[in-house]
N, C-alpha and C positions, 0 to 999 in steps of 0.2 A: 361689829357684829358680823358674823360670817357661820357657814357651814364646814362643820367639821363630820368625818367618818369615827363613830364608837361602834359600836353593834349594831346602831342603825346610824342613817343620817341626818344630824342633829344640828339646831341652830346654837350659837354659843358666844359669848362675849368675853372681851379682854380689855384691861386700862391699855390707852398707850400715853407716852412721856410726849414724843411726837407724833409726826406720820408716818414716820418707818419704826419705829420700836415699841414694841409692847413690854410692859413691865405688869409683875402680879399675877397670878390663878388665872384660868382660863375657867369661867362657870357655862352650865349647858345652863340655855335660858328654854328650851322648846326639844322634844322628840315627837314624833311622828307615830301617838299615841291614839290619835281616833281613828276612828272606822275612812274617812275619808281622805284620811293622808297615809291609807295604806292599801291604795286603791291597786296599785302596778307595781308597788315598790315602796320601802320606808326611808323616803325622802323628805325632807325639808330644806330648800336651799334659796339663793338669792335674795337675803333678806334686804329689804331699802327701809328704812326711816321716811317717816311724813309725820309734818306736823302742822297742828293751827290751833289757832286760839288757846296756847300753852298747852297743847294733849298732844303726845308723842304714841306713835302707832309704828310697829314694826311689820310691812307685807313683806310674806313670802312665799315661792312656790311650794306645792305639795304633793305627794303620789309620785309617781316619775313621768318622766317627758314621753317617754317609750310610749306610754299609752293613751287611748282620750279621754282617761280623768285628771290630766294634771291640773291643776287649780291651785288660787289663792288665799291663805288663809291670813290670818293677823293675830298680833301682839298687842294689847294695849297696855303703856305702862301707866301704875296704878300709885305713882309714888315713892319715895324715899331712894335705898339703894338702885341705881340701874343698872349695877353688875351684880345684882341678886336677884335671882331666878322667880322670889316672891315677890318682887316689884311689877311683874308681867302677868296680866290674865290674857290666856287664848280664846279667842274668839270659839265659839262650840261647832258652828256650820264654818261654811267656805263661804268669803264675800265676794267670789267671781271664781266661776266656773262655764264647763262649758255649756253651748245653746245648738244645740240638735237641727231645731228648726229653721235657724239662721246657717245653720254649717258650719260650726265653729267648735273645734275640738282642743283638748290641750291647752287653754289659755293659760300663760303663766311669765314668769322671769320676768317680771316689770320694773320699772321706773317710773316717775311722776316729772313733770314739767308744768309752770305758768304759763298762762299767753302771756306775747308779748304785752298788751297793755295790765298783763294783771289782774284780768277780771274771769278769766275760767283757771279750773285746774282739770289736767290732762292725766292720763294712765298711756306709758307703752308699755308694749305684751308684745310675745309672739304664738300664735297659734297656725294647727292645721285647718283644714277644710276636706278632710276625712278622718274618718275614727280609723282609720289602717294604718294612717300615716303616722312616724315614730319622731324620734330626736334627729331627723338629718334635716338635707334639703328645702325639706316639704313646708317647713314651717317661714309663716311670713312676718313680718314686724306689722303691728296694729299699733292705733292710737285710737282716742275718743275721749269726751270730756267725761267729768266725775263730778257730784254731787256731792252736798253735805247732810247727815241727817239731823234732827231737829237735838238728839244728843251729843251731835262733835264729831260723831264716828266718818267715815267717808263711805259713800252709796256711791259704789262701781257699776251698777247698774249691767248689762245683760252684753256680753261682747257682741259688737254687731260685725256684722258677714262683709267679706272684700267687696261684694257689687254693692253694699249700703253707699251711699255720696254723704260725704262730711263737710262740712263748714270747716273753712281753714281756722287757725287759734285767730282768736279775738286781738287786733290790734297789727297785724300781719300785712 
């Protein structure tokens, strides 16, 4: 799964034979169709895989980096083919975005990680700490843990600000 350029920028899937070779159609699974993934720009990119309890979720960035609405939206797949675009509903809102009041702007481009003993699961992101701030520099790497909700889905809960203090991963 990765981001591809069509008319907008779109999320899209390919079989591969191995890790270097893709064989078969390339299908668009996700564009950059709702009001809030066309906040600065019609982007969709960085998609990662998460999964649990056999439910496979696709997060990815959305809006563009440039500005402070990028955010993260999701995929969840619903069944059968996974390189058919009907196997995936997108989520309708964004399941992390940014927090004003904490100073947290642009949250996006993530990845998930375990603690070491297994018993939290984490989100990294990287966001600004101004809404002026674009795609360079300015943006910092985050972490923070993530919740489950009582449906399977994963509750990212509200990016918290650089001077927040974190608990190291469980097990560390």
């Amino acid at each position: 799964i990765y981001s591809v350029w069509n008319e907008t920028q779109d999320l899209a899937i390919r079989e591969m034979s191995n890790p270097w070779t893709t064989v078969g159609e390339e299908t668009t699974l996700a564009r950059p169709e709702l009001p809030w993934e066309r906040q600065e720009g019609t982007v969709l990119e960085g998609p990662v895989a998460l999964q649990r309890d056999g439910k496979t979720f696709i997060v990815y960035a959305a809006s563009a980096c440039w500005g402070p609405n990028y955010k993260l939206g999701m995929l969840t797949y619903l069944g059968g083919d996974p390189l058919a675009a009907e196997s995936w509903a997108k989520s309708p809102e964004p399941v992390f975005q940014r927090a004003d009041d904490r100073g947290v702007y642009a949250p996006g481009h993530n990845t998930f990680f375990k603690s070491p003993d297994g018993t939290e699961d984490w989100i990294v992101y990287h966001a600004n700490d101004s809404a002026t701030d674009v795609c360079d520099m300015g943006r910092t790497p985050r972490m923070q843990t993530f919740t489950w909700n009582a449906d399977g889905t994963p509750n990212f809960g509200i990016p918290v600000g650089t001077s927040t203090p974190l608990t190291v991963p469980s097990g560390e």
